[in-house]
C-alpha positions, 0 to 999 in steps of 0.5 A: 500500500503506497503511504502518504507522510504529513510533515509536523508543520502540516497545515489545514487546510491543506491543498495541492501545494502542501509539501508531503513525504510520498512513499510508494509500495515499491520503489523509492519515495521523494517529497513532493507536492499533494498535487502529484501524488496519485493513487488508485488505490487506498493509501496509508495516511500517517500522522505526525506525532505531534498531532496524537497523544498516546496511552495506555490505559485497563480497561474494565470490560472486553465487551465490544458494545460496552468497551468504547464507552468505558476507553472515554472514561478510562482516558478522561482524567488523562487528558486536557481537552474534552474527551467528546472532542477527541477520536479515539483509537484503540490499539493492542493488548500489552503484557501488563494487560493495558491496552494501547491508544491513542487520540486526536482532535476529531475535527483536525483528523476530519477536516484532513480526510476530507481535504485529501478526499477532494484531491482525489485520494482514497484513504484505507488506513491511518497511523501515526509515525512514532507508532510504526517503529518496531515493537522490540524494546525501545525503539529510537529514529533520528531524521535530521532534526526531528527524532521519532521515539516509540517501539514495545513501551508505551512511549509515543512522541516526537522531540528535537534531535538536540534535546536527546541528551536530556530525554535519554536520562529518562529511557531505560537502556537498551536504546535501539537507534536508527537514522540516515546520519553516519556516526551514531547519536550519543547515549544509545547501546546499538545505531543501524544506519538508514539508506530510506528512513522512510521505507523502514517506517512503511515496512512497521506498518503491519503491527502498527495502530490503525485509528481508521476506527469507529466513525473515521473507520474504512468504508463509511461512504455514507450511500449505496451498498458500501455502508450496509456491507458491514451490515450484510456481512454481520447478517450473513454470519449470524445465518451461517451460524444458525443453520450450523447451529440447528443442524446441530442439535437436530444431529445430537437430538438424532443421536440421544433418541436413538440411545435412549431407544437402545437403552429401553430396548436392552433394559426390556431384554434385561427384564423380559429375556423371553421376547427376542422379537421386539416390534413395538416396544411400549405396547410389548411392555405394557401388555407385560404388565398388564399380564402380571398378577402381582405388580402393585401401583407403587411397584410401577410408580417405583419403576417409572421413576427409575425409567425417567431418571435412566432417560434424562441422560444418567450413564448408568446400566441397570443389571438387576431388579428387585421388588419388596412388596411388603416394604414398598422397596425397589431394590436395582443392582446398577452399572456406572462409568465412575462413582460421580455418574453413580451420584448422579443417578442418586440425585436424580431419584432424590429429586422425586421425593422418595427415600434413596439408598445407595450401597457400597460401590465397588470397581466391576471392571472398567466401570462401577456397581452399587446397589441402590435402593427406592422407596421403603 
């Protein structure tokens, strides 16, 4: 993306004749005047430094709807100007858990959008220059006699090149330099030499903070289909994860019925071992007990109980039933994965009110078995 400089003396408004730094993708770049800079694509606006103040602020939330309201309060006692007056851009998560931004005059930022738009430049990105140094400890450019500081820290700013001495007290060594002059600046442990200070600067663009953010953001043209893009697209997400999201239950709902018909289909074995040709289950299972001479109502309220706890999911077998009729007890010898599956039935069979009994549970293989007893 070819990236327009603005220098610290940038005007506004601007016109054709104000002098800019003109940074192609490829190649080269030259100064030059706004007039002769052409592009058919977007390009990366970059702000000086001397226009943006820079933070870093913890924010109480990670909501998106919420967290714009909570940057204006979290920046507010930071800063001079009314915050209403101010865009604000909101860049990384830094290791201590702040969060990057940086702001500046919104009419400021407007006027020079606009002004750029009526020279017929489409603007797709925008950075400001201190912010494109690398993100590797404390980072140093020198270009002439204007010194860009920036890198992992938070420190953001633009200072006269004669007054690093006094600025260097305050940065914590490693200092990391960078410039076109040959001999390196004093007070710095490591200088790489520059033959395009501007070209390192453009090849910092990838991590750099992009303030095209919120009402200055990308693509608010204002008419036609591109302000409903976003819309559109956000729209065509939540569709897609719709459909995924029915599919999906439709899929588990499919799957749970056919265990549960698995399970009552072994059970019936367990208990009528004589039937081998099952065709309807529950007609089959009633006229059983229909047939039965001795089953009393609190036997089947009993089994019915057991029957609903086993179908709401608990991963338990039964292997055995036993029914004490005098004392109103069923008694069922019960198959789990693991002892908390075992509680879980406990507690299935607790939630009807009837007294439950849990035995001693002992390893049966790869699983589990108890004794649990209802009703008495």
């Amino acid at each position: 993306m070819d990236m327009l400089f603005l220098p610290p003396d940038t005007p506004n408004p601007l016109d054709g004749q104000t002098r800019v730094y003109w940074q192609p993708g490829e190649g080269t770049g030259s100064w030059q005047a706004l007039a002769e800079c052409a592009s058919d694509a977007p390009v990366a606006l970059v702000l000086p430094a001397e226009v943006c103040s820079f933070f870093a602020v913890q924010l109480p939330t990670r909501k998106a709807r919420w967290i714009d309201q909570a940057l204006a309060y979290a920046v507010e006692e930071l800063l001079a100007e009314n915050v209403d007056e101010l865009h604000l851009a909101r860049g990384e998560l830094m290791e201590d858990g702040r969060h990057r931004v940086v702001a500046i005059r919104r009419r400021l930022l407007a006027d020079w959008l606009a002004q750029l738009q009526a020279l017929e430049l489409t603007i797709g990105a925008i950075h400001a220059d201190a912010d494109l140094l690398p993100r590797d400890g404390l980072q140093l450019l020198f270009l002439g006699n204007r010194g860009l500081l920036g890198g992992g820290p938070e420190a953001r700013l633009a200072f006269a090149v004669a007054n690093w001495p006094d600025l260097a007290r305050g940065c914590p060594p490693p200092r990391q330099a960078h410039g076109s002059a040959a001999e390196a600046p004093e007070q710095v442990e490591e200088y790489h030499r520059l033959a395009d200070p501007f070209r390192f600067l453009a090849d910092g663009r990838v991590a750099a903070l992009d303030l095209a953010q919120g009402e200055f953001a990308v693509g608010r043209d204002g008419d036609g289909l591109g302000r409903w893009k976003p819309v559109l697209a956000l729209a065509a997400v939540l569709l897609a994860v719709q459909v995924a999201l029915t599919l999906g239950q439709a899929w588990y709902f499919e799957r749970q019925g056919d265990a549960f018909a698995e399970s009552s289909r072994a059970l019936y074995l367990e208990l009528f071992p004589e039937d081998q040709r099952i065709v309807n289950l529950r007609a089959q299972f009633d006229q059983h007990l229909s047939l039965a001479a001795t089953p009393s109502a609190d036997f089947l309220r009993l089994l019915d109980q057991a029957a609903n706890a086993v179908a709401s999911g608990t991963p338990v077998t039964i292997q055995q039933l036993e029914y004490d009729e005098q004392g109103g007890a069923l008694a069922m010898q019960v198959n789990a994965p693991d002892f908390s599956a075992l509680e879980q039935f406990r507690q299935r069979l607790g939630e009807t009110g009837q007294p439950v009994q849990l035995g001693s549970a002992s390893r049966d293989g790869l699983g589990v078995s108890a004794r649990v007893v209802i009703g008495g």
